[in-house]
C-alpha positions as CSV (number, residue, x, y, z in Angstrom):
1,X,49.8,-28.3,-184.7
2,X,53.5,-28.6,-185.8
3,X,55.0,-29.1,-189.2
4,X,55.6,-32.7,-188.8
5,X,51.4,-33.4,-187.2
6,X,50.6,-31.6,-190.8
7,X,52.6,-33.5,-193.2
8,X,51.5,-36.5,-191.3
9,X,48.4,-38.7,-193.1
10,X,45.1,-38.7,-190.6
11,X,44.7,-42.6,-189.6
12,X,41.2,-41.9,-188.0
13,X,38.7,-42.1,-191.5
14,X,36.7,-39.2,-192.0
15,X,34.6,-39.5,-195.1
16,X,33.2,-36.4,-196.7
17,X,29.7,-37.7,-196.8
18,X,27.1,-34.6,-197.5
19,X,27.1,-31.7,-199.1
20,X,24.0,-28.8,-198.0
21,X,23.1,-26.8,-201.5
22,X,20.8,-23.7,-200.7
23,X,17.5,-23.4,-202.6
24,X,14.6,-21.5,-202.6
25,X,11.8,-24.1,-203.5
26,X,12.4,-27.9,-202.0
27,X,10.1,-29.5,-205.1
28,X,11.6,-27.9,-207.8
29,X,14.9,-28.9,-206.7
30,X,14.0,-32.5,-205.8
31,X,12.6,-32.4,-209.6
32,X,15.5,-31.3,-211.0
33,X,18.0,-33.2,-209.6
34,X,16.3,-36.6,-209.6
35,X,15.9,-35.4,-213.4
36,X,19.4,-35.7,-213.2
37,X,19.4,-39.7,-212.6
38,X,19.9,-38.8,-209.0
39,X,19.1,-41.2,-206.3
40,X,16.7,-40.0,-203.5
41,X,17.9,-41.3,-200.4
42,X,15.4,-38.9,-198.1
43,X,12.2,-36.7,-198.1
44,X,11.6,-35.8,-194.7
45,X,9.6,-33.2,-192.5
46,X,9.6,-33.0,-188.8
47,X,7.9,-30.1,-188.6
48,X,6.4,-27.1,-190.9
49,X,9.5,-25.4,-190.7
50,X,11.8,-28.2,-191.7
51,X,11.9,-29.9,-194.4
52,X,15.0,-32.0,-195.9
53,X,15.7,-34.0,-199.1
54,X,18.8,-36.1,-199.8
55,X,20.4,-36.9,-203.4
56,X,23.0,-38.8,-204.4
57,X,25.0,-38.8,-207.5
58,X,25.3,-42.4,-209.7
59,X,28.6,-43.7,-208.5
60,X,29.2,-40.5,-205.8
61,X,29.9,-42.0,-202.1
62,X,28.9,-38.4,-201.3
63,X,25.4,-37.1,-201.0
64,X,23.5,-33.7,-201.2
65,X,21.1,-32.5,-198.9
66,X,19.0,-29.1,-199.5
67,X,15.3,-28.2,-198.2
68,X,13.9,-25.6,-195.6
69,X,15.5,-24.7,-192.2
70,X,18.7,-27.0,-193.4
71,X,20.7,-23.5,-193.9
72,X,20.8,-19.9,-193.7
73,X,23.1,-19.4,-197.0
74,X,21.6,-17.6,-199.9
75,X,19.8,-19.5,-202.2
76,X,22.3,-20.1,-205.6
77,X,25.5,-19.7,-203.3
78,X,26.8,-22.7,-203.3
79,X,29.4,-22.4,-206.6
80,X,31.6,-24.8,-208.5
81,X,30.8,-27.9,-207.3
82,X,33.2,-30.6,-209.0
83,X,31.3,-34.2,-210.8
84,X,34.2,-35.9,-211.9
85,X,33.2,-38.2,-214.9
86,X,35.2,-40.9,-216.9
87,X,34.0,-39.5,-220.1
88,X,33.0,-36.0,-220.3
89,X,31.4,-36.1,-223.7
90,X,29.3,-38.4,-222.4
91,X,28.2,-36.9,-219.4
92,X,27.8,-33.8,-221.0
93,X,25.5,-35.5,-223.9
94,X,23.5,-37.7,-220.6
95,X,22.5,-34.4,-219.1
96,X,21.4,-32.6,-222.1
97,X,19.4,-35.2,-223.2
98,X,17.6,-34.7,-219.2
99,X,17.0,-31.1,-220.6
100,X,19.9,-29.3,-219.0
101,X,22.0,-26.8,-220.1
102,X,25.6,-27.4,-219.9
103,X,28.4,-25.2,-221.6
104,X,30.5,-26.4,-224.1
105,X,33.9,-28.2,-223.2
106,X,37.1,-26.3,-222.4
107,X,40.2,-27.7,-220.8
108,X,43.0,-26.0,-219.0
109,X,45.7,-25.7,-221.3
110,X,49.4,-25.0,-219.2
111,X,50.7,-21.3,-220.1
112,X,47.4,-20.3,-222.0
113,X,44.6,-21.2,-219.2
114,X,41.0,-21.9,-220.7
115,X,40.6,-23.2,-224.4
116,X,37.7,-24.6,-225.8
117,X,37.0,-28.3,-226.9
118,X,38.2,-31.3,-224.8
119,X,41.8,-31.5,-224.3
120,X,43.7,-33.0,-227.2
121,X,46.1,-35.8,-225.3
122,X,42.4,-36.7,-222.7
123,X,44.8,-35.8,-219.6
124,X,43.0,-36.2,-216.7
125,X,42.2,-33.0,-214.6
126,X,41.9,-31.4,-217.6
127,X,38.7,-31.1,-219.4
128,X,36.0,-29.4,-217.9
129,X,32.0,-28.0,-218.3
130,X,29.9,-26.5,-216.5
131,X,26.0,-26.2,-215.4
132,X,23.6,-24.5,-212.7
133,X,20.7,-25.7,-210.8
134,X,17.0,-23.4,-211.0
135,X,18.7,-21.6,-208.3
136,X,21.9,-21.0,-209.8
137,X,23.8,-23.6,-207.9
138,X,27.0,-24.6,-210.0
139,X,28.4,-27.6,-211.0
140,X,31.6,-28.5,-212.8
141,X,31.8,-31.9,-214.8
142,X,35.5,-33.0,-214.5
143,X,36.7,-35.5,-216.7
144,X,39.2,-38.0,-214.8
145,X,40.7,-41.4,-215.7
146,X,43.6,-41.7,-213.8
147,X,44.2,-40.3,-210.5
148,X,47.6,-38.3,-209.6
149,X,50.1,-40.6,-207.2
150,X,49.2,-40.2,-203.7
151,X,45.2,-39.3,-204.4
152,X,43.6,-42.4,-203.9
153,X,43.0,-43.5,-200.4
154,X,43.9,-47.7,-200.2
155,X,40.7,-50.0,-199.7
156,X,40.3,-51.0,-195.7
157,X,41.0,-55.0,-196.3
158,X,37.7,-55.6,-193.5
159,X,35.7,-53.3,-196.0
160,X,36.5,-55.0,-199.0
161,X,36.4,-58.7,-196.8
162,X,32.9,-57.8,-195.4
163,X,32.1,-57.0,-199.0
164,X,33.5,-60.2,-200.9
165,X,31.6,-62.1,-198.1
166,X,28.2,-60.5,-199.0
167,X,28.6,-60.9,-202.3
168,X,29.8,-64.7,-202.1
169,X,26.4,-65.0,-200.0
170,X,24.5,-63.7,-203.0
171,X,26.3,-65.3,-205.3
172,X,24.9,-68.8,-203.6
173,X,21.7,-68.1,-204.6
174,X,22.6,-67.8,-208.3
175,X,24.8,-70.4,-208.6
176,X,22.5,-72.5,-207.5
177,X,20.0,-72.2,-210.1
178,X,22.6,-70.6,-213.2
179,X,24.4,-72.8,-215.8
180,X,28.1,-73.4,-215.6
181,X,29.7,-70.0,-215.4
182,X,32.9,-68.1,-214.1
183,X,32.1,-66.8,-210.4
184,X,34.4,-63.9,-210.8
185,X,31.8,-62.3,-213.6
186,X,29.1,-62.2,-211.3
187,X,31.3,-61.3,-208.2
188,X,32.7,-58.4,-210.2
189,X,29.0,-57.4,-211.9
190,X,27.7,-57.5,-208.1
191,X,30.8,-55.6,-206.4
192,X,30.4,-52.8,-208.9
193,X,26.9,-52.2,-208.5
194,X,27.4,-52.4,-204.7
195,X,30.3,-49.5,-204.9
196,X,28.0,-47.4,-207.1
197,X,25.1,-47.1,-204.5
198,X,22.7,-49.8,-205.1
199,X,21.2,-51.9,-202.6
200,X,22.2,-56.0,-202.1
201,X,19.1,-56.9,-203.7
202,X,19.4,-54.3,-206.5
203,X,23.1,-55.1,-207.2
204,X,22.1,-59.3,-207.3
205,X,19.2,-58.1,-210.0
206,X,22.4,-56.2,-212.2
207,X,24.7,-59.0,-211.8
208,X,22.3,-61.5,-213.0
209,X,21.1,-58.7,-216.2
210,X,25.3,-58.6,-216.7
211,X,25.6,-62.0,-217.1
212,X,22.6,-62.5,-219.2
213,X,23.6,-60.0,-221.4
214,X,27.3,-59.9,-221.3
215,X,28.2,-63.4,-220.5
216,X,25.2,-65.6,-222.2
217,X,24.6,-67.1,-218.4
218,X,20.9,-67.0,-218.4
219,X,19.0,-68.4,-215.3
C-alpha cells in the first residue's frame, strides 16, 4: 500500500462490531456485566465445549462476547478497554451504586501527565477512571462531549431515511390515539432510543413514557 492508499479514507464500511473478553467462569461474568445494566443479546451452547454469551453496553453500537471455546487468551488479559461517557461523575456514581469498584477520577493534565479529580475546564479526552471485571479485565470510563474534527464518521442518508421511515410508521399508531402534540418530540424520543439499542417496539413504549412525562401528551 502506498502513501497516498493510506492517507486515503476506506469508502467500504467496516463497523467494529464485537469485542471477545477472556474469562474463566461464563456465569459469573454474565452476572456481572448484566449487573452492569448490560444488555444480553445471546446465551448460547452448541455443544459442551462451547459456550458464548453477548453483552452490550447502553448506548455502545459495539458488543462483547466472552464464554468457553470463544478464545485461547488468558483469562484477565484483555486490558484498558475505553467506555466513553458524557458525564463521568455520573457514570462513575451508576456503577458504584451496581457494587463495583471504580478508582477515583484523574485526568491527563499536558506537561504533568496524571492528576487526580476531574479536569478543571471538562475538556473532552480528558478525564478518566478505571475498573476490572472478576477476572481482572479492565475498563477505562472516558468522559467525552465533543469529538475532535475529523472523528466522527457522517450518517449514511439511506440509514438515517430507512430510520425516519420506521419511526414515521410508529409514530401512526400514536398519533392516532394521542392529543394534539409536536411530531418532532415523539420522532426524536423514538430515534434516540432506537440509536441506543432498543427494539421498535421498546423504543415506541419510551417515546410514548417521554412524552407523558416530558411533554404532558398522555394517551
Amino acid at each position: 500500500m502506498n502513501d497516498e492508499q493510506t492517507a486515503t479514507e476506506g469508502t467500504v464500511e467496516m463497523k467494529l462490531e464485537v469485542e471477545i473478553i477472556p474469562v474463566s467462569d461464563v456465569d459469573r461474568a454474565k452476572r456481572f456485566y448484566q449487573g452492569l445494566g448490560w444488555r444480553l443479546d445471546a446465551d448460547f451452547s452448541k455443544v459442551e465445549e462451547w459456550h458464548a454469551v453477548q453483552l452490550t453496553p447502553p448506548g455502545s453500537a459495539c458488543s462483547i462476547i466472552f464464554g468457553k471455546g470463544v478464545t485461547t487468551a488468558a483469562p484477565g488479559s484483555a486490558q484498558g478497554m475505553f467506555l466513553v461517557v458524557d458525564d463521568i461523575e455520573a457514570a462513575r456514581a451508576d456503577l458504584i451504586g451496581r457494587g463495583v469498584e471504580v478508582s477515583d477520577i484523574w485526568h491527563i493534565e499536558p506537561g504533568k501527565g496524571r492528576v487526580e479529580g476531574v479536569d478543571p475546564q471538562r475538556r473532552s479526552y480528558f478525564s478518566r477512571a478505571t475498573f476490572a471485571d472478576p477476572d481482572g479485565n479492565t475498563w477505562t470510563l472516558q468522559e467525552i462531549t465533543e469529538r475532535l474534527p475529523g472523528r466522527v464518521w457522517q450518517t449514511s442518508i439511506a440509514a438515517l431515511a430507512e430510520l425516519l421511515h420506521e419511526t414515521a410508521e410508529h409514530h401512526g399508531a400514536f398519533e392516532a390515539v394521542a392529543p394534539p402534540h409536536d411530531w418532532w418530540d415523539w420522532y426524536a424520543a423514538y430515534m434516540d432510543a432506537r440509536q441506543r439499542g432498543s427494539s421498535s417496539e421498546e423504543a415506541a413504549a419510551a417515546a410514548g413514557r417521554y412524552m407523558a412525562d416530558v411533554k404532558h401528551v398522555v394517551v
